[in-house]
C-alpha positions in Angstrom: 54.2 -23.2 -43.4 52.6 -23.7 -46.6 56.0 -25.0 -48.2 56.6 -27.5 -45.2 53.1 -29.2 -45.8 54.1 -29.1 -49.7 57.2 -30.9 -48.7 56.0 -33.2 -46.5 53.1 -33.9 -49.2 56.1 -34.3 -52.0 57.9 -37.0 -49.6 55.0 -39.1 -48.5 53.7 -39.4 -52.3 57.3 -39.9 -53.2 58.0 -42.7 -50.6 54.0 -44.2 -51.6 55.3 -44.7 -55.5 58.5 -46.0 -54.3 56.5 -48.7 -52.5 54.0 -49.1 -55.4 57.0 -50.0 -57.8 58.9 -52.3 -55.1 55.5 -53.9 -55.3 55.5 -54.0 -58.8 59.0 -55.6 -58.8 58.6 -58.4 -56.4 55.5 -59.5 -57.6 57.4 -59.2 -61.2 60.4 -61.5 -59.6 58.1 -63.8 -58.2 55.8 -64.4 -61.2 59.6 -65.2 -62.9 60.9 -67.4 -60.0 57.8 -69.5 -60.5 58.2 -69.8 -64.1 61.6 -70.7 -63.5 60.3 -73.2 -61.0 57.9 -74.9 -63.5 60.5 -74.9 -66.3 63.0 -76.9 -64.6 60.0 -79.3 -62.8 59.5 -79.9 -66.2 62.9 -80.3 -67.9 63.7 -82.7 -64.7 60.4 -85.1 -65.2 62.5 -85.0 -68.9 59.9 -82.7 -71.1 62.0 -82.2 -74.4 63.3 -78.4 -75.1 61.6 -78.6 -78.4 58.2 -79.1 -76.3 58.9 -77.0 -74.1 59.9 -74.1 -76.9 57.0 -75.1 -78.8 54.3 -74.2 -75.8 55.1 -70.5 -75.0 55.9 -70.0 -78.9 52.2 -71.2 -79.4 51.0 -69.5 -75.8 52.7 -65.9 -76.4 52.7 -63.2 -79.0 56.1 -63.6 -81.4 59.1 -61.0 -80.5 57.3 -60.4 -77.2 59.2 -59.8 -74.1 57.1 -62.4 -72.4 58.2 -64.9 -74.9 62.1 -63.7 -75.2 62.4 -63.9 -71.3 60.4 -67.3 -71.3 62.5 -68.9 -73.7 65.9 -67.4 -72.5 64.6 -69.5 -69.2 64.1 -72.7 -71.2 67.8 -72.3 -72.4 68.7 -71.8 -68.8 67.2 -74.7 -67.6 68.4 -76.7 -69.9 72.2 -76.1 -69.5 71.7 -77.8 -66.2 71.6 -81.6 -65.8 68.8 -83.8 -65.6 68.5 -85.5 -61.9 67.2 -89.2 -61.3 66.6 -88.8 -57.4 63.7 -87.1 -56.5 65.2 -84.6 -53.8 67.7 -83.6 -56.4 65.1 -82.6 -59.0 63.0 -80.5 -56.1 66.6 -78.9 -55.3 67.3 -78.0 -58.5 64.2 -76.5 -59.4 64.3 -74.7 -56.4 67.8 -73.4 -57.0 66.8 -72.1 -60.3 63.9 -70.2 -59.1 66.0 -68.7 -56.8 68.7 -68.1 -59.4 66.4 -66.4 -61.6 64.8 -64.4 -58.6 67.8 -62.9 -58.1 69.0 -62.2 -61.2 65.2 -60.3 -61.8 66.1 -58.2 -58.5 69.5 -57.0 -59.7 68.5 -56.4 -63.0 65.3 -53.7 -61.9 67.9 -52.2 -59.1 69.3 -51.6 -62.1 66.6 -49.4 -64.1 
């Protein structure tokens, strides 16, 4: 009896820290999505790269993660053509969040 309730203990804290880091990584791949979503806004109302570069360089620590990922975005963002109709701009900011999204869920279903 005693090892059942240890099992049963093991699973339920084992399935709570599996929901804990799916937590973790949604709210991760949603804080990139909408980074990814303000980076192309901005590249579509026609913000130069250089600006753009020059904020999170200025904004985050050098060699940082934070700032490798942000500016890997930027270069992203960039590759992709500038819009002139409104709807266009929307969609395409809203394609690359959900580009990025995705790419932040298959890389952590990965680790």
């Amino acid at each position: 009896m005693k090892t059942l309730i240890t099992s049963a203990t093991l699973a339920i804290l084992t399935a709570t820290t599996a929901v804990a880091q799916s937590q973790e990584v949604i709210s991760l791949c949603r804080d990139v999505g909408e980074t990814s979503y303000t980076i192309m806004e901005l590249r579509q109302a026609g913000i130069p790269q250089s600006e753009m570069r020059s904020v999170f360089a200025t904004g985050l620590d050098a060699g940082s993660p934070e700032l490798t990922l942000a500016l890997g975005l930027v270069i992203e963002a960039y590759a992709i053509p500038r819009f002139d109709v409104g709807q266009h701009q929307v969609r395409a900011s809203e394609d690359f969040r959900d580009e990025q999204e995705a790419m932040c869920f298959r890389v952590k279903a990965g680790n």
